[in-house]
PAKETI-150469 format. One line per 8 residues: number of its first residue (from 1); for each residue x, y, z of C-alpha. Coordinates in Angstrom, 2 decimals. Layout:
residues N
NUM = X Y Z; ...
end
This chain:
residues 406
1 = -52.98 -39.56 -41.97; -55.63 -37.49 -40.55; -55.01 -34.64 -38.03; -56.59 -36.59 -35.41; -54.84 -39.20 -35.61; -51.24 -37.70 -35.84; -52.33 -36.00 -32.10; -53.41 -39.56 -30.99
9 = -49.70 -40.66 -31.92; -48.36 -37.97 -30.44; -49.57 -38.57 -26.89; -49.18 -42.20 -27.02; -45.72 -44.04 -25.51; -44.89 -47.09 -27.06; -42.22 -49.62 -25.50; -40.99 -52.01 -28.54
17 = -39.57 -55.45 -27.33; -37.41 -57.67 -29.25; -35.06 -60.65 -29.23; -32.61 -60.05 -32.33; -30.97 -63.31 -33.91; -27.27 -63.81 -34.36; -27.99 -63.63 -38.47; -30.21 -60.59 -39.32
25 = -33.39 -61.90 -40.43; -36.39 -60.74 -41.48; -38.12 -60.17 -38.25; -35.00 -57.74 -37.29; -35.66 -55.59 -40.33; -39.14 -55.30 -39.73; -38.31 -54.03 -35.83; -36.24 -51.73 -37.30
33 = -38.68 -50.63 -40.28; -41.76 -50.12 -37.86; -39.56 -48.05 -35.05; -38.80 -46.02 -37.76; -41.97 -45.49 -39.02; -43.68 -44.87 -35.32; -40.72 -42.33 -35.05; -41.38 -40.17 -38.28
41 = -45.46 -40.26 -36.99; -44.70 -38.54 -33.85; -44.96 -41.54 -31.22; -42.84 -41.61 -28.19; -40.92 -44.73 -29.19; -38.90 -46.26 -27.11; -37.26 -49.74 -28.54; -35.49 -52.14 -26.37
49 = -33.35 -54.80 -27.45; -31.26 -57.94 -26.60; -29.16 -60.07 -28.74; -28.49 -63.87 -28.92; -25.20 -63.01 -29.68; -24.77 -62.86 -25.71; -25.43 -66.72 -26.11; -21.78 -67.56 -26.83
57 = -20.63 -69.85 -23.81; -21.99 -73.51 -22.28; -22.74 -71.37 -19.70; -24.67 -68.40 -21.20; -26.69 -71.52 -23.22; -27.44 -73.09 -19.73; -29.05 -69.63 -18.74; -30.67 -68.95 -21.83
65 = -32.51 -72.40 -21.79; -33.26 -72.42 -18.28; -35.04 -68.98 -19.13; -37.03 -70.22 -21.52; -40.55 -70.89 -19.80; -39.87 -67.64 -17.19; -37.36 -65.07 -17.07; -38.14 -63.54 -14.37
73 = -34.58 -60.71 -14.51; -35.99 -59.67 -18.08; -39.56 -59.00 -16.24; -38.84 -57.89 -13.47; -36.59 -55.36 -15.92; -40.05 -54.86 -17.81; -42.28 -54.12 -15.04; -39.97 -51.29 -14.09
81 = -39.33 -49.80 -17.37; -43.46 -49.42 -17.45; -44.19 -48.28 -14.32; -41.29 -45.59 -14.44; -41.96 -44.18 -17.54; -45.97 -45.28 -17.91; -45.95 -46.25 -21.49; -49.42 -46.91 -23.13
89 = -48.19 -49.95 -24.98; -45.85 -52.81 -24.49; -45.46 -53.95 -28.82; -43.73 -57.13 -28.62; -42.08 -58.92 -31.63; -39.30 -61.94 -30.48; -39.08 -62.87 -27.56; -37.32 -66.38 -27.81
97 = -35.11 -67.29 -25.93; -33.90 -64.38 -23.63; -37.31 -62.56 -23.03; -39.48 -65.07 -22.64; -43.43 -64.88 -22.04; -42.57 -63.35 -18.83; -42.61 -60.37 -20.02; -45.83 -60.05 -21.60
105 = -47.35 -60.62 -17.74; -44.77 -58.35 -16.78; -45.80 -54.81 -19.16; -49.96 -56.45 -18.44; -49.29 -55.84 -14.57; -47.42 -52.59 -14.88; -50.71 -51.58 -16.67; -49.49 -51.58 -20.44
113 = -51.78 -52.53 -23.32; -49.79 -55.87 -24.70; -49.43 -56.06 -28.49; -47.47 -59.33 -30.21; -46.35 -59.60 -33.46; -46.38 -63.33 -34.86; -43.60 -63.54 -37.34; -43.51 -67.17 -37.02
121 = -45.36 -70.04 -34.79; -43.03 -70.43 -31.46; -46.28 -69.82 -29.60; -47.65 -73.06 -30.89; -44.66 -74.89 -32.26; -41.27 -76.02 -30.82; -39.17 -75.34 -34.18; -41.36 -72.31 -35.33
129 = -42.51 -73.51 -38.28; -44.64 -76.29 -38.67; -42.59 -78.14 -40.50; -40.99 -81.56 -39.71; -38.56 -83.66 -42.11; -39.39 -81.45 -45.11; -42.69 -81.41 -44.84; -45.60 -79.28 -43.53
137 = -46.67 -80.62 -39.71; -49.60 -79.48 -37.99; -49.53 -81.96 -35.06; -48.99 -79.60 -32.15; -51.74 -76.88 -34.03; -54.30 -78.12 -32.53; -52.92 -80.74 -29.62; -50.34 -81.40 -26.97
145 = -46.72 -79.88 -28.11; -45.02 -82.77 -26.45; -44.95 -83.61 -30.28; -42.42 -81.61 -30.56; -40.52 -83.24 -27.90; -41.35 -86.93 -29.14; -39.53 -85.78 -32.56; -37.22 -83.50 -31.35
153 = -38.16 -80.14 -33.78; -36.17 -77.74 -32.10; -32.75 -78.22 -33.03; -32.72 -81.55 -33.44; -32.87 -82.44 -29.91; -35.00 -83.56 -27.55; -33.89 -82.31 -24.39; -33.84 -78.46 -26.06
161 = -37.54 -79.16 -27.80; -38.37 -80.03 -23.94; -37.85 -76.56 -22.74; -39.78 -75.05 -25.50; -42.37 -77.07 -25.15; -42.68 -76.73 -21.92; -42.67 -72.82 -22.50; -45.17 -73.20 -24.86
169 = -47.55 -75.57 -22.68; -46.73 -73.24 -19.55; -47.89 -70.10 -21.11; -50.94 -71.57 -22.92; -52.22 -73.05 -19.85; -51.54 -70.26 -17.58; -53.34 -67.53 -19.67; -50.67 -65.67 -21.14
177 = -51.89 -65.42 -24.42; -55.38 -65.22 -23.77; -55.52 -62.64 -20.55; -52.06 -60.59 -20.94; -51.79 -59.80 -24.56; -54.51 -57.31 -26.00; -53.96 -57.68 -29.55; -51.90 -59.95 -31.72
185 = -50.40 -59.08 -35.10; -51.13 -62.08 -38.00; -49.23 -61.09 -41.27; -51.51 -62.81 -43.38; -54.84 -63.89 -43.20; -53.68 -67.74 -43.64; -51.69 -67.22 -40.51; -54.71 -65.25 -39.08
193 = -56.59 -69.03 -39.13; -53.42 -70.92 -37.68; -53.13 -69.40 -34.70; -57.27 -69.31 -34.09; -57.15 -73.15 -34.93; -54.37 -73.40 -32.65; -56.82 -71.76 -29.84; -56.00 -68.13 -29.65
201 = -59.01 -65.99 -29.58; -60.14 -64.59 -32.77; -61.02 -61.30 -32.03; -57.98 -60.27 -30.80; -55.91 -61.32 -33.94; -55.26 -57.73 -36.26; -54.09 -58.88 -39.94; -51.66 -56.22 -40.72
209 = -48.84 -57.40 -43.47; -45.52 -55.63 -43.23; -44.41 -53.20 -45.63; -41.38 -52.14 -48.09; -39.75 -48.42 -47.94; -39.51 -47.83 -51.73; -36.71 -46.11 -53.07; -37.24 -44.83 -56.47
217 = -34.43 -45.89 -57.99; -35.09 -49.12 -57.13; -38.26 -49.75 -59.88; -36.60 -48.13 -62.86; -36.20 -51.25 -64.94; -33.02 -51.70 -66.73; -33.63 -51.86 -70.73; -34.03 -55.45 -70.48
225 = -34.43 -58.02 -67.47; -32.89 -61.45 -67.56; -32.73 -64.08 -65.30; -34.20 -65.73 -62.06; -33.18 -64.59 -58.64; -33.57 -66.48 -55.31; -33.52 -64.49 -51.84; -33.10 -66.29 -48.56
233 = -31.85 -68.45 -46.21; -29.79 -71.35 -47.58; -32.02 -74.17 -45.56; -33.90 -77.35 -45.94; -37.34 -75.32 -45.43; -36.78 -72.71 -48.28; -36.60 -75.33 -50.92; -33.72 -74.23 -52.82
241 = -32.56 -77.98 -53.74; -36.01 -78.05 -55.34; -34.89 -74.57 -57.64; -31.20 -76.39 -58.09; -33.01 -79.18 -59.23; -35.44 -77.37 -61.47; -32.47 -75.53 -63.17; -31.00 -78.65 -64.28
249 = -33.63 -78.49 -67.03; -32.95 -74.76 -67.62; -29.42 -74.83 -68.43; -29.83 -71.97 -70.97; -31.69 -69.70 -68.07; -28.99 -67.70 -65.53; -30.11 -68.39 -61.86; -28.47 -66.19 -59.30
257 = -28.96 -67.10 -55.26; -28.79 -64.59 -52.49; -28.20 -65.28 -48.86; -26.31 -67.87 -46.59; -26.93 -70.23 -44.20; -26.13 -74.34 -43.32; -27.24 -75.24 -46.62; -24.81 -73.34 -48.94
265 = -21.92 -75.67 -49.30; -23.61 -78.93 -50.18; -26.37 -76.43 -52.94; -22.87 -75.02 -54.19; -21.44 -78.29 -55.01; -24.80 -78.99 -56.82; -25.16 -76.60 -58.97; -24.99 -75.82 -62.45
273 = -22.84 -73.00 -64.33; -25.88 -70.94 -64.89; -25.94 -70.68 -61.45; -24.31 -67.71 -59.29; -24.18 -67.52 -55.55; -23.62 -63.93 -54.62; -23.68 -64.75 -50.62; -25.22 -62.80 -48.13
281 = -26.10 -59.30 -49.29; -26.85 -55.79 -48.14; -30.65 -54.69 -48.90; -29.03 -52.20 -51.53; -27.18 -55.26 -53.45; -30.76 -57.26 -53.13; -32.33 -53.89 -54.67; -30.07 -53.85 -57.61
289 = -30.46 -57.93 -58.24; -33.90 -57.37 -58.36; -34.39 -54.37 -60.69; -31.75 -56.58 -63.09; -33.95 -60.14 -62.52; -37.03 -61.25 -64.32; -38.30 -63.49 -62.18; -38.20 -63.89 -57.98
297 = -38.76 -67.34 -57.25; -39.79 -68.86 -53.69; -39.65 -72.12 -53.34; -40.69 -72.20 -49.37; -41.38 -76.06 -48.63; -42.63 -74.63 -45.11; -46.01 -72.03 -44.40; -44.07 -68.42 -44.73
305 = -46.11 -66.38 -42.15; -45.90 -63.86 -44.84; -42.67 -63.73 -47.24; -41.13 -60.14 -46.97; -39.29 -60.90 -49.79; -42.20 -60.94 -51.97; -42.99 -57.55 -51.18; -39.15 -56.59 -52.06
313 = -39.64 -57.94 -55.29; -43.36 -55.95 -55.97; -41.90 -52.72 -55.06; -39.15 -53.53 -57.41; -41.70 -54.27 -60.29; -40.40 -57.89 -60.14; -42.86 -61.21 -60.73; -42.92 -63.72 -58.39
321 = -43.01 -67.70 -58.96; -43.64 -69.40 -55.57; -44.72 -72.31 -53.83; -48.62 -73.06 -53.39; -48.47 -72.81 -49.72; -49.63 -70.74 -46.32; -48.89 -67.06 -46.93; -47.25 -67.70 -50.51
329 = -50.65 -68.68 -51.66; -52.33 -65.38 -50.51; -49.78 -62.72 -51.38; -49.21 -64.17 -54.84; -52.11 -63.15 -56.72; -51.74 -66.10 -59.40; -51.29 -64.74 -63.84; -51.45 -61.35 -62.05
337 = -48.50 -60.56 -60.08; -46.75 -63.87 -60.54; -47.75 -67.76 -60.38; -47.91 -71.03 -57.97; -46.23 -74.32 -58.49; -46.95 -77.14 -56.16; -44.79 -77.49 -53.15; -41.41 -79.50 -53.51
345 = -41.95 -80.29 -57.16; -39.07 -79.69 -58.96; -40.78 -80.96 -62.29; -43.61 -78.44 -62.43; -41.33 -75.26 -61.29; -39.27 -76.20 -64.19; -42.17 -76.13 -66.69; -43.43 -73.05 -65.33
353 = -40.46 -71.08 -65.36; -39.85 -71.99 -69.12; -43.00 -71.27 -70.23; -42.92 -67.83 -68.70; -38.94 -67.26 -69.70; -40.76 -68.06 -73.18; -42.80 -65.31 -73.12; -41.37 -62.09 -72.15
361 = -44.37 -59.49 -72.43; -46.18 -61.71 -69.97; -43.30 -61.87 -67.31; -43.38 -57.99 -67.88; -47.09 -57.53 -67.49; -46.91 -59.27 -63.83; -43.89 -56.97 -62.82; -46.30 -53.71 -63.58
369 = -48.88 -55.27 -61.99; -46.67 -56.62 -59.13; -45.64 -52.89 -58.91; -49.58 -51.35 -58.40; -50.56 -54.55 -55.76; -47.73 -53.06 -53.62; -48.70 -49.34 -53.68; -52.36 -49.87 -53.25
377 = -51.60 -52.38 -49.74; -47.88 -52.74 -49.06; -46.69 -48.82 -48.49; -45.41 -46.96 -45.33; -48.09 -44.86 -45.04; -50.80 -47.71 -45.07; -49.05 -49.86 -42.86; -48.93 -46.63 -40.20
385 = -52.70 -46.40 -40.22; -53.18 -49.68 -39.56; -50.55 -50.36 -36.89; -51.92 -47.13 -35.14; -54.93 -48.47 -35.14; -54.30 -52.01 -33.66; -52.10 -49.78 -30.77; -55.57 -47.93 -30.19
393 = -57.96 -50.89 -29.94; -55.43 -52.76 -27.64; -55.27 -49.62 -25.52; -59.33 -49.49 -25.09; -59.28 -53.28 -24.52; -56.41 -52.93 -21.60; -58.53 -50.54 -20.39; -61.66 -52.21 -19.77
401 = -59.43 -54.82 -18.66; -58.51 -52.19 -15.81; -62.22 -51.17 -15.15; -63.60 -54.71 -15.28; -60.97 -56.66 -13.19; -61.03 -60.48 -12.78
end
């Protein structure tokens, strides 16, 4: 990073906002990767935090859900945490259920530049990811998302999908997205189109991918890779009955499964001997598993907004075989750092994992070359310069936003 820009971080004050889940997920890494970064660059980082695991009673549900559109304690908790200490930006990356778009208005009055990260597509969709009995659903993308009520996305249930819908409608027609956030944070440039097809306004949308610390250790190959490895959640939408089924024709192939979730007792009872569920793991277990594996494979039946564990498995020197679909399709640079298969077919991910499990120089040739795509785009220091600049171009847009008021 230039000298000129490590003074601009300096002198900048960032607030970071986020909703954690109850299971660490992705999107909590990534809060906790970026704050870190920001903090080694020199920015006054401030992060700020609540938890669904405060959601435990009927009662803290009822509150949570009734929150949902507005909450105005968390703003009104915003708007003084701004004003007092007169951060430049307000970086926001979950803020469903407890936050709530209330406090994007909130940091835009107290004069903040607004930044929001979109790790998945709650502005636009009740269950977040475009996907409806197993299959990709685009209904509310560019419509009404009383869809959402009709079938009930979020949790099953209608009455729940009502209050996120009505969030959803509430903040869309009141401005929110269009007049209090400056910037917006697409991972991909497939997600990038979603959200402008779903009516946010182009120029504000950044594409910056997140990014992988590598630790050296963690590409030094042992003398021979074997195997295919699966990291996830254990639900419908990450396909993993399709890889079950698929290894029924590869009994001679060991298949071990990483992660947890509502899926994992009925996959356990379904799978073969060559397959190994290690559970949820700690990222230094999922380091190891992939510097032993020959193969990641991501069977996503939903649009990924980007797939972190993709970039995992590149900085690990590890191929990836992965579903022809939303961000999957862009990171996966096809007979280069890994291959597609079409979505949900069990038939063709079979076929193409033999063939390749056939041919070991080839599966090795797409680790080394899985290896350079993450140095030259998915490194620390890249992902600084380009997350620096978003905070900067947000900054001069909430500024003539000052000078130039409605």
């Amino acid at each position: 990073m230039s000298v000129t820009a490590v003074r601009r971080c300096n002198r900048m004050k960032v607030l970071l906002l986020h909703n954690s889940y109850q299971q660490r997920g992705g999107e909590d890494a990534v809060v906790k990767a970026e704050a870190t970064l920001l903090r080694e660059a020199g920015v006054s980082l401030d992060v700020d935090l609540v938890s669904n695991h405060q959601i435990q009673s009927v009662g803290d549900k009822l509150r949570a859900g009734l929150g949902v559109v507005a909450n105005r304690d968390q703003a009104e908790r915003v708007r003084r945490l701004v004003a007092d200490r007169g951060y430049d930006v307000v970086h926001i990356h979950n803020f469903f259920p407890l936050l709530s778009p209330a406090v994007h208005e909130a940091a835009h009055e107290a004069g903040a530049a607004v930044v929001q990260t979109l790790h998945n597509f709650r502005l636009v969709c009740a269950g977040a990811l475009l996907l409806r009995n197993g299959a990709v659903c685009e209904k509310c993308l560019g419509g009404s998302s009383a869809w959402g009520v009709v079938h009930g996305c979020y949790r099953n249930s209608r009455i729940q999908s009502l209050a996120v819908a009505a969030m959803i409608e509430t903040s869309r027609r009141g401005g929110v997205w269009k007049e209090r956030v400056n910037r917006f944070i697409a991972l991909t440039e497939f997600g990038r189109q979603k959200f402008i097809d779903a009516g946010l306004t182009a120029d504000k949308i950044a594409v910056k991918p997140n990014f992988k610390v590598r630790h050296e250790h963690a590409v030094k190959a042992v003398p021979l890779r074997s195997g295919a490895l699966f990291v996830g959640r254990l639900s419908a939408e990450k396909g993993v009955d399709v890889l079950l089924d698929a290894w029924k024709r590869l009994p001679d192939i060991p298949l071990t499964i990483i992660g947890d979730g509502p899926a994992r007792g009925s996959l356990q009872k379904s799978a073969l001997p060559n397959v190994s569920f290690l559970g949820a793991a700690e990222p230094a277990q999922v380091q190891t598993e992939m510097k032993r594996a020959a193969l990641l494979v991501m069977p996503s039946v939903c649009y990924e907004t980007f797939g972190m564990t993709i970039i995992e498995a590149y900085s690990a020197g590890l191929p990836v075989l992965a579903s022809d679909l939303g961000a999957m399709a862009e990171i996966v640079e096809p007979r280069r750092t890994g291959w597609l298969f079409a979505p949900g077919d069990a038939d063709e991910l079979a076929r193409t994992a033999r063939s390749l499990f056939n041919d070991p120089a080839r599966l090795e040739q797409a680790g080394s070359n899985a290896l350079l795509n993450y140095e030259r785009n998915y490194t620390p220091e890249i992902n600084l310069r380009q997350l620096l600049d978003i905070y900067e171009k947000a900054t001069e847009d909430r500024r003539l936003q000052a000078a130039c008021p409605d």
